[in-house]
N, C-alpha and C positions, 0 to 999 in steps of 0.2 A: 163401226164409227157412226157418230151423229154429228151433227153441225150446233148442239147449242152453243158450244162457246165461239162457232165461226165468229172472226171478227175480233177477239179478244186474243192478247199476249199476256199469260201466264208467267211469274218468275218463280222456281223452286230452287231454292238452297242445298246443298248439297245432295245434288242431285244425278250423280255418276254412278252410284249402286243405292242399292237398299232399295228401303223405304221411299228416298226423292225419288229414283230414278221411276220407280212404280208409279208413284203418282205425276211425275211430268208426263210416262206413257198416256196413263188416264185421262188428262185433261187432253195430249195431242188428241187421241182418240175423241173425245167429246169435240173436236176442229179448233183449238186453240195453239196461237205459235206460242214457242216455250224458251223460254231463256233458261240455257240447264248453267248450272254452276258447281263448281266444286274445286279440291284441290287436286289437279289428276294433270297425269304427262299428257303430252300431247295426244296421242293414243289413245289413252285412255278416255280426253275429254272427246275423241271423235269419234267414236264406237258409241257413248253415251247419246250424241245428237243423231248419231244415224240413228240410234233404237228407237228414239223418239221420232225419228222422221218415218222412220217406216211404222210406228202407232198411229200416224196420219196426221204428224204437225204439217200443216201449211207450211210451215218453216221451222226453225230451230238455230239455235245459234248459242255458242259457249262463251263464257264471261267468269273471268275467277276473278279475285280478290277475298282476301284473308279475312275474314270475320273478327277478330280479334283486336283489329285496326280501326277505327272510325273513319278514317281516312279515305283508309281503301273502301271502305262502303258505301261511304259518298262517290267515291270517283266510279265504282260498279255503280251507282243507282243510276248515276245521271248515262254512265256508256247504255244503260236499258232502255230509258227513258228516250232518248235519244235514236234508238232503233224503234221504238213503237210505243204509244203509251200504253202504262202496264195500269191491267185491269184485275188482275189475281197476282197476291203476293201468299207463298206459300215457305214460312218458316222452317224447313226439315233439318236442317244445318246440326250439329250438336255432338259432344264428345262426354264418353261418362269415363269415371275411374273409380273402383271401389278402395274404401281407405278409413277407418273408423277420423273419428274427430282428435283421437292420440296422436294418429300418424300424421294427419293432414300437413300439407306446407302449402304457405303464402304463395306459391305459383299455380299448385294442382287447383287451389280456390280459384285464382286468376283467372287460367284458361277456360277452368268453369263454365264458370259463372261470363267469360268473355262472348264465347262462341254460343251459350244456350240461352244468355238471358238480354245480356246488352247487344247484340247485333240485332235482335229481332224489335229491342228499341227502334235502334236507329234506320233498321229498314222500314219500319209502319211510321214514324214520325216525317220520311222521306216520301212515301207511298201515297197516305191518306188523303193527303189534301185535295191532291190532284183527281184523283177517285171521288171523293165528293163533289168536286165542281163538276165533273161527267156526272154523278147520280147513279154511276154501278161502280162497285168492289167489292173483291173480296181477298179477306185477309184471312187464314188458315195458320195458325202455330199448331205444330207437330210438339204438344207437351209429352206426355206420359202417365199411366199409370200412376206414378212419383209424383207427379204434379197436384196428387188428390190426396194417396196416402204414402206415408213413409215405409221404409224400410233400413236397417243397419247398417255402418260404413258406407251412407251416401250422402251425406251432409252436403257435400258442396252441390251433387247432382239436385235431392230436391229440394233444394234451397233454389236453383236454377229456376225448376220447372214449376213449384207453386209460383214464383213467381213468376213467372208467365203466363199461367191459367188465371194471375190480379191481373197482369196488365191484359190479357184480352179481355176483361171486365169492363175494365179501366176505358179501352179503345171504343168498345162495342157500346158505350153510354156516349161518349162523345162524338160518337157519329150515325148514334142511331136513326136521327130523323133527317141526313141526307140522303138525295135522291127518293125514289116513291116506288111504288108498285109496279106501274108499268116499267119505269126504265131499270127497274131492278132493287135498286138502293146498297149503300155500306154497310158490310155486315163484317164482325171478326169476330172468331170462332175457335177454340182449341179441341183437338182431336188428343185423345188420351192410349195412345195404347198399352197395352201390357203384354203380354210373348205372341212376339212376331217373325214366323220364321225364316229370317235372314243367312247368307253364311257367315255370319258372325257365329251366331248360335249352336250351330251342324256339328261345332267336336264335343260342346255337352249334351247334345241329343245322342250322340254318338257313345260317346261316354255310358249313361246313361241305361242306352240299349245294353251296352256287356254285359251290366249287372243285372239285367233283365232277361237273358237269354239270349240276346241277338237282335231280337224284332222292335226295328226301329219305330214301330206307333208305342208301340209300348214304353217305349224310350220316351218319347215325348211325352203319353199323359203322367209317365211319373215326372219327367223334368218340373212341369207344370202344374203338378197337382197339390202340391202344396200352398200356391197363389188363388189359380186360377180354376174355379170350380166346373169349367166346362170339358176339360182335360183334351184340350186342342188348342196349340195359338192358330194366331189370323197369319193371314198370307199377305204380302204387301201388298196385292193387288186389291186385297179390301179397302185395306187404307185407302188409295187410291180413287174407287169408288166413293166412298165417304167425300173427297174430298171435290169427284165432281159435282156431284149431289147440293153441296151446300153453295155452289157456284152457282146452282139453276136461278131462274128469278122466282120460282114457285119459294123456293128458300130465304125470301128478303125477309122476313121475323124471325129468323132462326140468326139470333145474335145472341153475344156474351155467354155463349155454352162451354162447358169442358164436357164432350161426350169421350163417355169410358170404351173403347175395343179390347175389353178385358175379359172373355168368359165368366163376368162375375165376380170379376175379383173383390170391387171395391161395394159391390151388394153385398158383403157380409158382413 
C-alpha cells in the first residue's frame, strides 16, 4: 500500500467483479476511500467493499443505481458527493452483446449505448465541475480495444465506446487548464483494453485448450492470437495499476489519451 491517493474518495462503476472491482482494489491500495457500485444482492455488494477494504480503503462504501436511468445517476452522484467529495471518477460500468446490424433491435442499441456511453455522460458532466474548483481530478473511462478499432457484429458496442474515447477528448480540452501542477490539475483519460482475463472469458480459454491438447496457456495465445500479437491478455490487476498511475500528480499532462492494453493489437 502507499498513501498517494490518502485523502481522495474514488468512485468506480461497476465495480463488484472484474475489471471495477480490480481497480477499486488498486486505488484502495494507493489509500483512497472507494465508492464501489454495481448491480449485486446484498452479498454480493458486501463481499465487494470488504475486498476493497482489506486492499487498504480507509473506508468503502456501496451505492447502486441503474445506469441506464439518468435519474438514478443523479440521485447516486449526489448520495457520493454527499459522503465525501469525489476526486476520481472511474467509468468501468458497461455491457457488450454480439449481434451483426441484420439482427440488431431498438433495445439491444438502447441498453448499449445506455450503460456504456450515456451514463459516463452524465456522471463526468456531474463530476467535473466540482473537481475543477478543488484543481485535482481524475476522470478514467474504461473504453476498449473497440473504441479504436472495429470488429464484426458489434455495431452497437463500438459505436458505444468510439464514442467515449470523443467524449474523453471532448472533457480532456475543456478542463485541461484547471487546477496546476502542484495541486494536481483535471485530467480524463480512456484506458483501452483488449483480452483481459476475467471469468467471463475462462469457458473460451477453456474451450480453446481442448482443441489444443489440454494446456491451458496454449489455450489462451490461440484464443488471442488472432487479435492480439502478444499472445497473453492483461490481468485486471494491470488495468488497475494503469488506472492508479494516471491519478498521480506526476500525471497532470497526461490528458485526452486512449491508451491501448492490447498486446499490440491496434499497432498493426
Amino acid at each position: 500500500m502507499t498513501d498517494m491517493l490518502a485523502g481522495r474518495m474514488a468512485l468506480v462503476t461497476g465495480s463488484t467483479s472484474g475489471i471495477g472491482l480490480a481497480i477499486a482494489r488498486a486505488l484502495a491500495g494507493a489509500g483512497a476511500k472507494v465508492a464501489v457500485h454495481g448491480l449485486a444482492t446484498p452479498d454480493e455488494a458486501a463481499a465487494a467493499v470488504a475486498a476493497v477494504k482489506a486492499a487498504g480503503a480507509p473506508d468503502a462504501k456501496f451505492f447502486d443505481g441503474d445506469l441506464r436511468d439518468a435519474g438514478a445517476i443523479e440521485a447516486m452522484m449526489q448520495a457520493v458527493a454527499a459522503w465525501a467529495p469525489l476526486d476520481v471518477l472511474v467509468n468501468n460500468a458497461g455491457i457488450q452483446k454480439t449481434v451483426t446490424l441484420a439482427e440488431a433491435d431498438a433495445k439491444t442499441w438502447d441498453a448499449v449505448i445506455a450503460i456504456n456511453l450515456s451514463a459516463c455522460f452524465h456522471t463526468m458532466r456531474l463530476a467535473l465541475p466540482a473537481m475543477a474548483d478543488r484543481g485535482y481530478g481524475r476522470v478514467i473511462n474504461i473504453a476498449s480495444v473497440h473504441g479504436l478499432v472495429a470488429s464484426v457484429a458489434k455495431a452497437p458496442y463500438v459505436s458505444a465506446k468510439f464514442g467515449l474515447v470523443g467524449m474523453t477528448k471532448v472533457a480532456a480540452l475543456e478542463y485541461a487548464d484547471k487546477g496546476s501542477r502542484e495541486t494536481g490539475g483535471v485530467t480524463v483519460n480512456a484506458i483501452c483494453p483488449g483480452w483481459v482475463e476475467t471469468p467471463l472469458i475462462e469457458p473460451q480459454i477453456m474451450a480453446m485448450a481442448k482443441k489444443v491438447g489440454g494446456d491451458r496457456a496454449a489455450g489462451v495465445k490461440a484464443l488471442v492470437a488472432e487479435k492480439q500479437p502478444s499472445g497473453r491478455t492483461a490481468d485486471p490487476a494491470d488495468i488497475g495499476a494503469l488506472a492508479v498511475f494516471l491519478c498521480c500528480k506526476a500525471a497532470h499532462n497526461i490528458t485526452g489519451t486512449a491508451l491501448p492494453v492490447d498486446g499490440g493489437w491496434t499497432a498493426q
